[in-house]
Backbone as XML, in Angstrom:
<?xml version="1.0"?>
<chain id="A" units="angstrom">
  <residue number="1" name="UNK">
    <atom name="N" x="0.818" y="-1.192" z="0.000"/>
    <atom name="CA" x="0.000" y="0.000" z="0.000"/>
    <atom name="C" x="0.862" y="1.256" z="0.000"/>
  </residue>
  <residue number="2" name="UNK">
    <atom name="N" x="1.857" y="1.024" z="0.834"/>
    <atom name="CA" x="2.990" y="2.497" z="1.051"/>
    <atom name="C" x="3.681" y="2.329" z="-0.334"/>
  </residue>
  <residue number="3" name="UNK">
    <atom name="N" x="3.892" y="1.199" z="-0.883"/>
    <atom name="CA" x="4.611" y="1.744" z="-2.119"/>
    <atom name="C" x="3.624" y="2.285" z="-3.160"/>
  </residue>
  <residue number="4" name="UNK">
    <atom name="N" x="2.829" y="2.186" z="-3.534"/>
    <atom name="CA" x="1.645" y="1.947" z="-4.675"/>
    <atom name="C" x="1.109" y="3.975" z="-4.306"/>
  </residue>
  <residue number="5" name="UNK">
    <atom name="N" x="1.339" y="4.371" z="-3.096"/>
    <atom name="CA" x="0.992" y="5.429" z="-2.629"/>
    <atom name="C" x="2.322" y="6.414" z="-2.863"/>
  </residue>
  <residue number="6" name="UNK">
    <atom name="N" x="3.328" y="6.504" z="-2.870"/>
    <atom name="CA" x="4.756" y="6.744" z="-2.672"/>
    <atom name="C" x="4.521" y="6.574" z="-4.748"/>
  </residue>
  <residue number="7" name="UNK">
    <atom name="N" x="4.476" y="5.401" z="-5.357"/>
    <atom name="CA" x="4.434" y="5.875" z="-6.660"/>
    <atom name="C" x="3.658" y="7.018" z="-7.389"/>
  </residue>
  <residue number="8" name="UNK">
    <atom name="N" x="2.445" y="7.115" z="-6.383"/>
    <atom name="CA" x="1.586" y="8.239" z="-6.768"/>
    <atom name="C" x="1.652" y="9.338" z="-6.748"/>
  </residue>
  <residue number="9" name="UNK">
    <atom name="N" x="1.977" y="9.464" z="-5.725"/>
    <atom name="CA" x="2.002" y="10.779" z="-4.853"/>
    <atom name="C" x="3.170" y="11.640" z="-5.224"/>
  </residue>
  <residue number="10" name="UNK">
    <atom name="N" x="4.364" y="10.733" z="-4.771"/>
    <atom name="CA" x="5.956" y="11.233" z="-5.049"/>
    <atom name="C" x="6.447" y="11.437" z="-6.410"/>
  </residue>
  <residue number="11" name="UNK">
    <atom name="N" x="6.921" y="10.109" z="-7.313"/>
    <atom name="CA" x="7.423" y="9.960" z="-8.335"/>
    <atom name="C" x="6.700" y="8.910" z="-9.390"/>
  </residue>
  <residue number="12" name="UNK">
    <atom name="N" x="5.799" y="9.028" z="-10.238"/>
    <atom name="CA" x="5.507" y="7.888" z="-10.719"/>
    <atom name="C" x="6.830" y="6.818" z="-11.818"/>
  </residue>
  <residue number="13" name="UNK">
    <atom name="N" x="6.454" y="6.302" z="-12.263"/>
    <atom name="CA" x="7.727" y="5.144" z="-12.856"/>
    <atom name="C" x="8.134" y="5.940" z="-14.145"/>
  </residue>
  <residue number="14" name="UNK">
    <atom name="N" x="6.921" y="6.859" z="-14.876"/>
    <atom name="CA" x="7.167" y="7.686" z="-16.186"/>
    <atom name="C" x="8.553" y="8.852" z="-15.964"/>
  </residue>
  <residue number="15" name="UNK">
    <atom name="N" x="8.225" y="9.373" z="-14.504"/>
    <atom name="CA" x="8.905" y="10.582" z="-14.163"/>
    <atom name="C" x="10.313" y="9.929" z="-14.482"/>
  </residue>
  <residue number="16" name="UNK">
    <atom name="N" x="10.100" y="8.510" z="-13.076"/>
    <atom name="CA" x="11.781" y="8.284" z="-13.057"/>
    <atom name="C" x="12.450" y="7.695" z="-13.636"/>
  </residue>
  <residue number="17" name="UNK">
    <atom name="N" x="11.839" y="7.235" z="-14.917"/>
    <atom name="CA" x="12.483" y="6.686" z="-16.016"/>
    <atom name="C" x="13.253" y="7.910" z="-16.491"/>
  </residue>
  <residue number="18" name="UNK">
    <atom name="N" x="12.424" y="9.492" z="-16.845"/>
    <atom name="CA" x="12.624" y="10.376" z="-17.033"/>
    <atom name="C" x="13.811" y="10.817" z="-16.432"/>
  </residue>
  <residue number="19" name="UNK">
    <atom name="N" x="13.793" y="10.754" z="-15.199"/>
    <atom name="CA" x="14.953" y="11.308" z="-14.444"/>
    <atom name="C" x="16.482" y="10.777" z="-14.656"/>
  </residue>
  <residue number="20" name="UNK">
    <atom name="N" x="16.125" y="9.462" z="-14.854"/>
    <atom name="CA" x="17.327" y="7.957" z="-15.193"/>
    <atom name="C" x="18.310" y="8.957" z="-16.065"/>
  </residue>
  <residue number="21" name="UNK">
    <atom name="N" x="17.180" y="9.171" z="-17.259"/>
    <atom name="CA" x="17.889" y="9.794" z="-18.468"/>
    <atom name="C" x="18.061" y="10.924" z="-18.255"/>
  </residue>
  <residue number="22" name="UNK">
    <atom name="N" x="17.617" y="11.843" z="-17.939"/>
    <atom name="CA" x="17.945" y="13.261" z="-17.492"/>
    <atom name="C" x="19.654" y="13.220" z="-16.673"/>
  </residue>
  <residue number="23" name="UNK">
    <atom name="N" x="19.774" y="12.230" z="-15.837"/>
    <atom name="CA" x="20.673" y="12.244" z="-15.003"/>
    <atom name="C" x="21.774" y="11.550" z="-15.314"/>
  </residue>
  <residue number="24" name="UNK">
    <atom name="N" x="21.695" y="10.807" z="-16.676"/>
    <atom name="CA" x="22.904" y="10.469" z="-17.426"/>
    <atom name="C" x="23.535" y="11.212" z="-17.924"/>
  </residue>
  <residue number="25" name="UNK">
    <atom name="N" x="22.574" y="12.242" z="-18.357"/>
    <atom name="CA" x="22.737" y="13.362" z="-19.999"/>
    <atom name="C" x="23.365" y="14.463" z="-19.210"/>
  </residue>
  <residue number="26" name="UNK">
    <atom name="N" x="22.602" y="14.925" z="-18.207"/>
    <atom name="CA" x="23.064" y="16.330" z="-17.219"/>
    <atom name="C" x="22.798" y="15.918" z="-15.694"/>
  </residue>
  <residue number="27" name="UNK">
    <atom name="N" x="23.193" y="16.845" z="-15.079"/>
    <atom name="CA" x="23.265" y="16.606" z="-13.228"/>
    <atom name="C" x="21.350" y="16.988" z="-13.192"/>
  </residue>
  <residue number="28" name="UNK">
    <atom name="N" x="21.009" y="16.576" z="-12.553"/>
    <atom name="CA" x="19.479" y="16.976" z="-11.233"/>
    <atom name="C" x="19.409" y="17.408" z="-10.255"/>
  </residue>
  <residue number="29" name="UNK">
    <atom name="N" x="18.428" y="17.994" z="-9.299"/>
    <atom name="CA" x="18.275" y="19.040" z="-8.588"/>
    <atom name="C" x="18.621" y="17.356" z="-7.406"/>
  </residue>
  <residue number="30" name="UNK">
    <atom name="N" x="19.070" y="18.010" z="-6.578"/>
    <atom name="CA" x="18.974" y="17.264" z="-5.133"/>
    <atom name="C" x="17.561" y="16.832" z="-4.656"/>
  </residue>
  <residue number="31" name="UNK">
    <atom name="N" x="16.938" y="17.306" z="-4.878"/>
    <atom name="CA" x="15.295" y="17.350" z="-4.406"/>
    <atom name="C" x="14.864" y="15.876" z="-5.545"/>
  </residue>
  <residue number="32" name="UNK">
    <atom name="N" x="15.411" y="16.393" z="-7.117"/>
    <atom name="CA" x="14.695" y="15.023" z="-8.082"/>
    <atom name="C" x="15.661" y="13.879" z="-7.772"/>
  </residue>
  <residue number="33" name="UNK">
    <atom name="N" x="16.603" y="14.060" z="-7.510"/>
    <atom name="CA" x="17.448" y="13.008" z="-6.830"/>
    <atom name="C" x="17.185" y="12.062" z="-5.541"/>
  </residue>
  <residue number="34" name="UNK">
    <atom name="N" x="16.922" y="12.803" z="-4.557"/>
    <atom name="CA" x="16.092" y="12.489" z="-3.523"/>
    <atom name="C" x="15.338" y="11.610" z="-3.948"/>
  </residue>
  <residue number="35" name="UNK">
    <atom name="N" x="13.948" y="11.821" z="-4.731"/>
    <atom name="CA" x="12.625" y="11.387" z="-5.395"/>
    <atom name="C" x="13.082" y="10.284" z="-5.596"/>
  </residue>
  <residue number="36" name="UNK">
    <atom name="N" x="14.090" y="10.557" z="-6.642"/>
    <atom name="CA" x="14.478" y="9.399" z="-7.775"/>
    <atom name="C" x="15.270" y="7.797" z="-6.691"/>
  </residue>
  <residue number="37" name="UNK">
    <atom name="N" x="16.012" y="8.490" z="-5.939"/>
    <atom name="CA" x="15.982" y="7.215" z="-4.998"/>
    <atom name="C" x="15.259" y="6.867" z="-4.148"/>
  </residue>
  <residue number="38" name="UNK">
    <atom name="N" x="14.419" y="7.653" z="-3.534"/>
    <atom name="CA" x="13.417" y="6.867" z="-2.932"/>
    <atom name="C" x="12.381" y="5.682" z="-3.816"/>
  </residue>
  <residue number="39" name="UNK">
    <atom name="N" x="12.118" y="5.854" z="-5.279"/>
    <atom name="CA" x="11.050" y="5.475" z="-6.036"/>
    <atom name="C" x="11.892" y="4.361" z="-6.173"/>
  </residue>
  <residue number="40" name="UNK">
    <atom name="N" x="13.896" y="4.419" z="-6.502"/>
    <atom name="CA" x="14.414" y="3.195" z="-6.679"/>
    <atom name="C" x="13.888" y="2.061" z="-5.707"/>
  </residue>
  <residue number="41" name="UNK">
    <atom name="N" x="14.397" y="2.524" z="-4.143"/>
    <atom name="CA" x="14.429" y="2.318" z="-3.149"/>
    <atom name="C" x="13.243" y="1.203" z="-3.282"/>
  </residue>
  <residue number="42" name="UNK">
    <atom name="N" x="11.890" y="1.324" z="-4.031"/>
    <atom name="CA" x="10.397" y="0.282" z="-3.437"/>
    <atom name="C" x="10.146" y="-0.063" z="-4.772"/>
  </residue>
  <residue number="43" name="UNK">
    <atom name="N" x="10.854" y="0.417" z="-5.986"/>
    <atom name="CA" x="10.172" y="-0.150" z="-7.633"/>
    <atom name="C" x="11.239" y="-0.930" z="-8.401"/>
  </residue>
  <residue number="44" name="UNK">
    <atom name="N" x="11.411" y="-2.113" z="-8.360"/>
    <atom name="CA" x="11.985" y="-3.493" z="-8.772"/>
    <atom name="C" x="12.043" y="-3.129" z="-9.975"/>
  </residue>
  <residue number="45" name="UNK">
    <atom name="N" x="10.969" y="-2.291" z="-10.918"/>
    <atom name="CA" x="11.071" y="-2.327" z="-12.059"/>
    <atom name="C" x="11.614" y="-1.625" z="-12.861"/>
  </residue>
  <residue number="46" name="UNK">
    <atom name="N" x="11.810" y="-0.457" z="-11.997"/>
    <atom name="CA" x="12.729" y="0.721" z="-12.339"/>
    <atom name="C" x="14.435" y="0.772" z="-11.888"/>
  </residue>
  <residue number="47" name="UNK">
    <atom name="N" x="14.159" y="-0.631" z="-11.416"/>
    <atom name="CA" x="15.462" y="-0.397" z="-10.698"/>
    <atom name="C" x="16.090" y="-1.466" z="-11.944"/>
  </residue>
  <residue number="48" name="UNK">
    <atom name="N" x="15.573" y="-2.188" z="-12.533"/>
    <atom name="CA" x="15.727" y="-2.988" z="-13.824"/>
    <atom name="C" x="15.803" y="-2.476" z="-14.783"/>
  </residue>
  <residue number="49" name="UNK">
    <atom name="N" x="15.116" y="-1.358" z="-14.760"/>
    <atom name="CA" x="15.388" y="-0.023" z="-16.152"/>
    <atom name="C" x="16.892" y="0.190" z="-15.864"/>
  </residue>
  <residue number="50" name="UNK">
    <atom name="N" x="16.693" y="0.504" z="-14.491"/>
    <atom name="CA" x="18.583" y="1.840" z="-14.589"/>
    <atom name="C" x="19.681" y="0.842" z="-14.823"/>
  </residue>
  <residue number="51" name="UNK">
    <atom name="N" x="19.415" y="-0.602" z="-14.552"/>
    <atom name="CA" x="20.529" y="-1.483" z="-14.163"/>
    <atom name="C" x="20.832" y="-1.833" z="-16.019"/>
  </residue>
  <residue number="52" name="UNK">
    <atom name="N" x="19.506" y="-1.616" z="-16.488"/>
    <atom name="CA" x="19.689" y="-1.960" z="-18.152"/>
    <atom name="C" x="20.374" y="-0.792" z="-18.848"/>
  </residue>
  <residue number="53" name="UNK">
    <atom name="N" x="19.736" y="0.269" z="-18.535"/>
    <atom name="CA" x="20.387" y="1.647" z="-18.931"/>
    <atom name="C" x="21.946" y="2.130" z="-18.995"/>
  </residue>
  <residue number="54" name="UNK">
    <atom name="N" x="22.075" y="1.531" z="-17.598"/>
    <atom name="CA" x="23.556" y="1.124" z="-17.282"/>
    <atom name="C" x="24.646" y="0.851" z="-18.327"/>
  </residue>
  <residue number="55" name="UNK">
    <atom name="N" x="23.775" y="-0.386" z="-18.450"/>
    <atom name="CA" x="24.577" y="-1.523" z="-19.536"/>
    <atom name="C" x="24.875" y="-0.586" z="-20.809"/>
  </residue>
  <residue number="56" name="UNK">
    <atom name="N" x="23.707" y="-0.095" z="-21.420"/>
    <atom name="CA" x="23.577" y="0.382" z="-22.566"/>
    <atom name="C" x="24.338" y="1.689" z="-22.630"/>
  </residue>
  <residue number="57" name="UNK">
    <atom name="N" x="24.457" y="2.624" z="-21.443"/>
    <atom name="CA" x="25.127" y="3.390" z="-21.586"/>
    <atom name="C" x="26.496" y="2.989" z="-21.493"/>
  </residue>
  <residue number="58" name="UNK">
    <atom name="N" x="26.856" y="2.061" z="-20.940"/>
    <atom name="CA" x="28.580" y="1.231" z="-20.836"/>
    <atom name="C" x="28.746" y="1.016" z="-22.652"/>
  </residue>
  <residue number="59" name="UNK">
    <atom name="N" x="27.853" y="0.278" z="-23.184"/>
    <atom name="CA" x="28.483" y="-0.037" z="-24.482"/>
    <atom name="C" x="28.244" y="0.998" z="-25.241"/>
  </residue>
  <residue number="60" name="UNK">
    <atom name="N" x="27.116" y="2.230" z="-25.476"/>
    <atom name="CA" x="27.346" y="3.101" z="-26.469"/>
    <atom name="C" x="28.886" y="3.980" z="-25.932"/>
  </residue>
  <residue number="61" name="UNK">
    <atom name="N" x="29.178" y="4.014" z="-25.051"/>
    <atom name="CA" x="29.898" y="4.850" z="-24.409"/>
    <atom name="C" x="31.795" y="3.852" z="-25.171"/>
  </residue>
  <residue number="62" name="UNK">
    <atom name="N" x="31.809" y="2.563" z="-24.993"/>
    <atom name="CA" x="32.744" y="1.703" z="-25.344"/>
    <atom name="C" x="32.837" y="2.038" z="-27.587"/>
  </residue>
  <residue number="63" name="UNK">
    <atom name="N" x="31.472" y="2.227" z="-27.763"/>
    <atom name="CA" x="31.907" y="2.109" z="-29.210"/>
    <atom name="C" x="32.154" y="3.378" z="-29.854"/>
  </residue>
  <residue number="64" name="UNK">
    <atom name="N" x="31.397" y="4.318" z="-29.059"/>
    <atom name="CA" x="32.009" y="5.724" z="-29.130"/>
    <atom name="C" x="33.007" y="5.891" z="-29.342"/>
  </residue>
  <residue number="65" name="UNK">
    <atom name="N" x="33.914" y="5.533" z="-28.136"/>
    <atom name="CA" x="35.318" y="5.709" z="-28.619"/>
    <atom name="C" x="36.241" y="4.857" z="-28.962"/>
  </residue>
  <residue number="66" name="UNK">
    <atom name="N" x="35.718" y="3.347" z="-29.697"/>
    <atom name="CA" x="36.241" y="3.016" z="-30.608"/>
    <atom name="C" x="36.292" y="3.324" z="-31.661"/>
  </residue>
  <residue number="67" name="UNK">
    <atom name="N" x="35.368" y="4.212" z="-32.317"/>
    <atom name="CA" x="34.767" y="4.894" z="-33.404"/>
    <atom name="C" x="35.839" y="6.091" z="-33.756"/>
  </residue>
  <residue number="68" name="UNK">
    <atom name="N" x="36.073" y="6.716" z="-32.527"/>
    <atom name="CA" x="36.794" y="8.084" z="-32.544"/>
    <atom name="C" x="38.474" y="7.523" z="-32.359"/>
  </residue>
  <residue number="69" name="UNK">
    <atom name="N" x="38.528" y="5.994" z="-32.345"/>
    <atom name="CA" x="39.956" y="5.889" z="-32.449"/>
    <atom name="C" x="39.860" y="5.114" z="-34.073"/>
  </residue>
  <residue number="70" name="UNK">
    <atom name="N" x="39.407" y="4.731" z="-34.193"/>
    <atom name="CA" x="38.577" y="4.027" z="-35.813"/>
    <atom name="C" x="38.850" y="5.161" z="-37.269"/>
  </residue>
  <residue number="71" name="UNK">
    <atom name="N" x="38.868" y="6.705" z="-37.210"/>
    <atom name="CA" x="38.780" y="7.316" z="-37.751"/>
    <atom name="C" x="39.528" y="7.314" z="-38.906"/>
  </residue>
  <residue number="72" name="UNK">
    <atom name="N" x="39.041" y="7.935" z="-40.049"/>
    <atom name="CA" x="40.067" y="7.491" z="-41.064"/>
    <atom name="C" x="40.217" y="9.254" z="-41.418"/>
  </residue>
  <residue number="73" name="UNK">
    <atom name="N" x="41.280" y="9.347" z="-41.746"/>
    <atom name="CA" x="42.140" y="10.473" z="-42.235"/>
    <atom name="C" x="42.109" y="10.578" z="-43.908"/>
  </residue>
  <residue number="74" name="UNK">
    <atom name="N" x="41.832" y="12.017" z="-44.103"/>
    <atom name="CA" x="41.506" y="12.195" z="-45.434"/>
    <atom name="C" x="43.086" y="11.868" z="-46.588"/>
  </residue>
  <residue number="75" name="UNK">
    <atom name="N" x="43.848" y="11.967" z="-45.716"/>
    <atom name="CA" x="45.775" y="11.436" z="-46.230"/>
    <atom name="C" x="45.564" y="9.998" z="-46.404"/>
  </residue>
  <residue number="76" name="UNK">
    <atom name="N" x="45.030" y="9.339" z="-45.520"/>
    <atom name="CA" x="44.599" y="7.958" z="-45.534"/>
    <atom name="C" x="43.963" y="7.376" z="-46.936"/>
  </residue>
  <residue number="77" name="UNK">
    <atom name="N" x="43.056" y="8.173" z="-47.154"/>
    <atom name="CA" x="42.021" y="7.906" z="-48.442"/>
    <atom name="C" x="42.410" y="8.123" z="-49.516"/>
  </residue>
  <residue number="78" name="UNK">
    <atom name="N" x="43.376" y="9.397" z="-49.504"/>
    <atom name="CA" x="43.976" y="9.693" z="-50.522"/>
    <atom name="C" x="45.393" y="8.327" z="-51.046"/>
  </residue>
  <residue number="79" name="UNK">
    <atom name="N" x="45.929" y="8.350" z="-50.195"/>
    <atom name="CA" x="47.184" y="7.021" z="-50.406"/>
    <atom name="C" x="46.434" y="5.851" z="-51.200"/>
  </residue>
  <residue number="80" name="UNK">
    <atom name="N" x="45.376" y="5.776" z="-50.311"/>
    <atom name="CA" x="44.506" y="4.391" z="-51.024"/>
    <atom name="C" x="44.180" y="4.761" z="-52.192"/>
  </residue>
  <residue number="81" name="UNK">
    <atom name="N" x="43.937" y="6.220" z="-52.457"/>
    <atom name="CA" x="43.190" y="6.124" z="-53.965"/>
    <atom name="C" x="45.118" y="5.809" z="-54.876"/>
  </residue>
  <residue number="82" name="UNK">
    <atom name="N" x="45.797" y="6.768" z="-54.624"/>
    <atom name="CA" x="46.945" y="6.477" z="-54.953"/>
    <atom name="C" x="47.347" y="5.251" z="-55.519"/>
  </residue>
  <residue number="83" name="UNK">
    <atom name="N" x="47.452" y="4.453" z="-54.740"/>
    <atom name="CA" x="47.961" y="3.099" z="-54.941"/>
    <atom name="C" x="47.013" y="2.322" z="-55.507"/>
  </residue>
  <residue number="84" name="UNK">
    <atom name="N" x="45.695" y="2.708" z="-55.764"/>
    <atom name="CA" x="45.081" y="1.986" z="-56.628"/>
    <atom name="C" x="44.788" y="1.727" z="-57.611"/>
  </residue>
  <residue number="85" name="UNK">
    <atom name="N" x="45.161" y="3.861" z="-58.109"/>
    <atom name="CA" x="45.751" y="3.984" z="-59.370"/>
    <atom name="C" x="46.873" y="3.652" z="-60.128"/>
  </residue>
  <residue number="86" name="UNK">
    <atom name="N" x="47.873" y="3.967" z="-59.148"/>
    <atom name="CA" x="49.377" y="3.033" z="-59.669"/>
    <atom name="C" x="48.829" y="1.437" z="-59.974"/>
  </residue>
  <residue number="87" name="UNK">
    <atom name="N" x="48.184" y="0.374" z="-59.429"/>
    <atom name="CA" x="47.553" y="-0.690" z="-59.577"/>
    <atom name="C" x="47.033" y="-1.130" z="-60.563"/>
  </residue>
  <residue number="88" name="UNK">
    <atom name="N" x="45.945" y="0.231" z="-61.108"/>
    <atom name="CA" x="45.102" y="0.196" z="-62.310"/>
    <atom name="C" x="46.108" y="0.598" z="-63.486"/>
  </residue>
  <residue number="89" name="UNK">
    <atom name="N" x="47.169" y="1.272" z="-63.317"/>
    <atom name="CA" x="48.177" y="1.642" z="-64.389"/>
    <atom name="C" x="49.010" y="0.568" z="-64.855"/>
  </residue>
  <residue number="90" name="UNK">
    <atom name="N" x="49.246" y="-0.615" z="-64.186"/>
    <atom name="CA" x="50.255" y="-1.430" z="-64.032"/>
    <atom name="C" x="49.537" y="-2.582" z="-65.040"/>
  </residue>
</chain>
């Protein structure tokens, strides 16, 4: 009953999904912070959101900057065209 009341009243599951992401992207007020762990604190299901969110933010965050070490250099492209022409000449 105290939780089902506490979802109502306080934070519903929409907000603190909301907040999850808000609080990845930028900081939150102490007050939505507060909220946001108390709602963790009694909702299993939200607490399965952040633990997934988690994850997902670990791997976009991992390919990101494989991506930004991945980069190809316009000298790069050029050599290749280079040598492909010497290739096609041969």
């Amino acid at each position: 009953m105290l939780s089902k009341l506490i979802h109502l009243v306080f934070l519903p599951c929409s907000e603190a999904t909301l907040l999850m992401e808000k609080r990845n992207a930028e900081t939150i007020s102490p007050k939505e912070n507060w909220k946001l762990s108390l709602h963790l604190k009694i909702c299993k299901w939200c607490r399965a959101y952040k633990q997934k969110l988690e994850i997902l933010d670990d791997i976009l965050r991992r390919k990101l900057s494989q991506a930004e070490d991945n980069k190809i250099n316009e000298s790069d492209i050029q050599g290749f065209k280079d040598k492909m022409f010497e290739k096609l000449d041969s």
